[in-house]
N, C-alpha and C positions, 0 to 999 in steps of 0.2 A: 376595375370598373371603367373601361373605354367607351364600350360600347354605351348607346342610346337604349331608352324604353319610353314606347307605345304603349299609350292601356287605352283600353275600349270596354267601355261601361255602358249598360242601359238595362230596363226590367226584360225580363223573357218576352219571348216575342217581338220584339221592336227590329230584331234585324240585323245585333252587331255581331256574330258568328259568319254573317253571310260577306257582310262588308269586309269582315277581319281575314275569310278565306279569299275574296278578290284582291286586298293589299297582298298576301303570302303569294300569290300570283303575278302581281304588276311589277312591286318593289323586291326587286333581287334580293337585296343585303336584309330582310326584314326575316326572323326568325323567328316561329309562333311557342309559345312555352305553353307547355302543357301541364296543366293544373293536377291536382290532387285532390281526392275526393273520399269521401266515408260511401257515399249512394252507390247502389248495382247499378251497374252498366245496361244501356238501353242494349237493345237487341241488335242493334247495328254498331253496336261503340266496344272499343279495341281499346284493351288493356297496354298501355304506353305509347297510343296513337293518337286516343280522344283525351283519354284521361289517364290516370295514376288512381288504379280503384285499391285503395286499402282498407284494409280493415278499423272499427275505432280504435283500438289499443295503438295497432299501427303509427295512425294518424298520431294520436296523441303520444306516442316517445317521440315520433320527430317534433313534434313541437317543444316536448322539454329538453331534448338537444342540441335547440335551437338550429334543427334542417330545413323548419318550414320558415318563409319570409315576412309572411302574411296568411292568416287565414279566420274565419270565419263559420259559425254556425248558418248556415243561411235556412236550412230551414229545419223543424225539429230534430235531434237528432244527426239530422246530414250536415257534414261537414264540407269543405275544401279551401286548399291555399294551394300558396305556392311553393316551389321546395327549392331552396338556396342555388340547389345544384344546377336545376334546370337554365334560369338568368346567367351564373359560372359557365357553364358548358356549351351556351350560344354566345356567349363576348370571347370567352377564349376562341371560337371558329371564325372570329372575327364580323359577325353581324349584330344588327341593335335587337332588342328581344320586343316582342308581338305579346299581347296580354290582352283575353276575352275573358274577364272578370267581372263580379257580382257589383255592385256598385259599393260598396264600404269597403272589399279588397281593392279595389280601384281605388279609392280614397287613400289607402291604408301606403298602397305603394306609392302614389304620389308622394308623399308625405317622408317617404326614406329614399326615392330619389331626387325629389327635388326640380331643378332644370332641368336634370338629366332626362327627365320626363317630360311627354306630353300625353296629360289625361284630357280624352273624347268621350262627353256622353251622347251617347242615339236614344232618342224619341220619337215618339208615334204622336201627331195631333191630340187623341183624348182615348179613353181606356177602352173605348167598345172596340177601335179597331184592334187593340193589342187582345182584347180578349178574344176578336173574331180570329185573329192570327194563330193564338192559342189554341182554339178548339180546334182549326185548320191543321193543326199539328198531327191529331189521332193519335198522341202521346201522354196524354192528360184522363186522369180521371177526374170527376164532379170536384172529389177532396182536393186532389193536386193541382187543379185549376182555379180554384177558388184561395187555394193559399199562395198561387202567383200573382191573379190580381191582387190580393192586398197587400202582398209584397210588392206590387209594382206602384201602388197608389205612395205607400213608404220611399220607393228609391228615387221617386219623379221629383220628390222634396229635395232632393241632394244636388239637384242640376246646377246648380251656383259654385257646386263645390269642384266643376273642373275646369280645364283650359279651354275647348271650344266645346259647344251644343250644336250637334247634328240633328234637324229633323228628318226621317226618314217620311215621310209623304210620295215620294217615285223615286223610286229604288235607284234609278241610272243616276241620279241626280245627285242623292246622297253617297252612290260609291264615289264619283267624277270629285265631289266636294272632299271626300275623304280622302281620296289619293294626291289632292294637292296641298292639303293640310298636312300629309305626315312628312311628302318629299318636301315641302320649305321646313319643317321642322328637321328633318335629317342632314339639310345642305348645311 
């Protein structure tokens, strides 16, 4: 375990997918892990690109063989973590690993790396603009939107629990903030 880990945590919609694809961008050495998951894949999401869509049995032997690192129910049913291998297979390449995780996986990885981490949560001022972001999506039905905002009303409660809080209020402002946060945390 050489290498550094980056986690980026915040509810849907707030923004940190976007931030997290402009760090894969700026910072060379930054290597994104790609999560694992029980949910079908959106209509534009790539099986070992976006995700790691498995099946539940799937999911659930690697977790009793102890493959996954972290993972999490996040919403009925749907699962996702993270899988050993992935964090192994980017520090052996020699770069730190990139993490766009739920907020308790966020937490969860903190908590088994330690300094080796730095956990960033991303926030929105107040839930209408996360909810306007949301329906702006065109991904969301009535049901699955409604069980984001109240998942997001849950994960806003966690913000104490990481290393810095990013408000995303103008997007250039929060990447500029984020890409100097992670290069003094990698120097």
């Amino acid at each position: 375990m050489n290498g550094k880990a980056v986690i980026f945590c915040a509810p849907s919609g707030a923004g940190k997918t976007t931030i997290v694809r402009y760090l894969l961008r700026k910072i060379r050495k930054l290597e994104f892990s790609i999560s694992a998951t029980t949910r079908s894949p959106r209509s534009n999401e790539k099986d070992g690109s976006d995700y790691y869509f498995l099946s539940s049995v799937d999911f659930h032997k690697k977790i009793d063989s102890g493959e996954i690192l972290e993972w999490q129910e996040v919403y009925k049913d749907t699962y996702y973590g993270t899988l050993r291998s992935e964090v192994s297979r980017i520090w052996e390449n020699g770069n730190h690993v990139i993490f766009d995780v739920d907020v308790k996986g966020g937490i969860n990885l903190k908590k088994q790396f330690g300094d080796q981490a730095l956990s960033v949560f991303i926030k929105v001022e107040n839930l209408d603009i996360l909810k306007e972001r949301l329906e702006g999506r065109n991904t969301e039905s009535k049901e699955t939107l409604n069980e984001r905002v109240a998942k997001a009303i849950e994960e806003m409660r966690e913000e104490s629990n990481f290393d810095v809080v990013i408000v995303n209020h103008d997007l250039d402002v929060a990447l500029e903030e984020a890409e100097e946060i992670v290069n003094n945390f990698l120097k």
